[in-house]
C-alpha positions in Angstrom: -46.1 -71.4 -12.0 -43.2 -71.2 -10.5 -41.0 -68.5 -9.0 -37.2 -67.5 -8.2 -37.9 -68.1 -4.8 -39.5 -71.3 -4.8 -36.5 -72.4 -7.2 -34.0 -71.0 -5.0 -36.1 -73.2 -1.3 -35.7 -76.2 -3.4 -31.5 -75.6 -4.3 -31.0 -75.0 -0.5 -33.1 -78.0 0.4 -31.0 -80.2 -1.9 -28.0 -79.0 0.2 -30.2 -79.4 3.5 -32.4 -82.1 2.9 -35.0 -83.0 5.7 -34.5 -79.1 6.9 -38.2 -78.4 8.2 -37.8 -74.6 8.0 -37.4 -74.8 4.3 -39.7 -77.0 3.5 -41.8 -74.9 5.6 -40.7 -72.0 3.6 -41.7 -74.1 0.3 -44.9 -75.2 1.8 -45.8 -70.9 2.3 -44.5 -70.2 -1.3 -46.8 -72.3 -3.2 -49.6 -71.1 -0.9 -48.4 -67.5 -1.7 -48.5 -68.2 -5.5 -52.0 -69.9 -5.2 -50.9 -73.1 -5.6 -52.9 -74.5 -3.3 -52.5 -78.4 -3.7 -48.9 -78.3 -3.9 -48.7 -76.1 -0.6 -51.4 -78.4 1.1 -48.8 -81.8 0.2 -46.1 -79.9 1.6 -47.3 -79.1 4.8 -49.1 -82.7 5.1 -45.6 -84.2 4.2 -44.2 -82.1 6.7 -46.1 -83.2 9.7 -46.0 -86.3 8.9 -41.7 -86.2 8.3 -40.9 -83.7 11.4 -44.2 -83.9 13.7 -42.4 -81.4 16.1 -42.0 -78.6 14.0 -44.9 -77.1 15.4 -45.3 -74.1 13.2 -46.5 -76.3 10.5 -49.9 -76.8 12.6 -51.0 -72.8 12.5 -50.9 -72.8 8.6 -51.9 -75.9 7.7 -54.9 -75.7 10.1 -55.4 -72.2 8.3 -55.5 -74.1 4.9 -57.8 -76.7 6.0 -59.9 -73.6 7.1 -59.7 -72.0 3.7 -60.4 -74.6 1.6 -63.5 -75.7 3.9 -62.3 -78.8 5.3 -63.5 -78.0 8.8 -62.8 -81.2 10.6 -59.0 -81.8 9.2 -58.8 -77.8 10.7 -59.9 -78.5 14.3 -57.4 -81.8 14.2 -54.9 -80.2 12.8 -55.4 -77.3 15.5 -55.6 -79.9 18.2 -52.6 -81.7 17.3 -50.4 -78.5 17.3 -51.4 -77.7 20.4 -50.8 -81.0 21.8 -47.2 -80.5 20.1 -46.7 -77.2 21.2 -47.4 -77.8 25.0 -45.5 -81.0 24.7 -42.2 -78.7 23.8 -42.9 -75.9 26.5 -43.6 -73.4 23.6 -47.0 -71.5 25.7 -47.1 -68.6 22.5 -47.6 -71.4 19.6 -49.8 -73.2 22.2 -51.7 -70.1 22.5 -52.2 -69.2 18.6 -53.2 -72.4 18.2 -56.0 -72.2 20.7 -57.1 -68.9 19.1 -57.1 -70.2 15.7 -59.2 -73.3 17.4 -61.7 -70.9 18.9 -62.7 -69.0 16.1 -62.5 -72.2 13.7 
């Protein structure tokens, strides 16, 4: 299943490649349209391709969480934090904490 959006992410990432934001975007779009493999790969590939783009860590630490994988979550959370407070960005740092709390 795919949508308009998700076709249109992928045209401007052709134009853009290695642009975290839209992969980001991608990542959130097959997550929004249940597709929940395809949105865990993206976010995976993402962290591993552009480790600083710290707003990868909330959702895919939110993912982990929803599909159960408890341990990947709490890393995931740790790691964004550690990425987060590394760039000076205290709000991400933050969520990330909260999400790791109630994890």
């Amino acid at each position: 299943m795919e949508s308009n959006r998700l076709q249109q992410l992928f045209t401007f990432l052709e134009g853009s490649p290695g642009d975290a934001f839209i992969s980001f975007a991608i990542a959130k779009e097959y997550e929004g349209l249940g597709e929940l493999d395809k949105s865990l790969d993206t976010y995976e590939e993402l962290v591993k391709s552009k480790p600083e783009y710290v707003g990868t860590y909330y959702h895919l630490g939110k993912l982990y969480e929803k599909l159960e994988r408890f341990e990947e979550a709490e890393t995931t959370f740790t790691s964004g934090i550690a990425v987060a407070k590394a760039a000076g960005d205290k709000h991400s740092a933050g969520e990330l904490q909260g999400a790791l709390d109630m994890l």
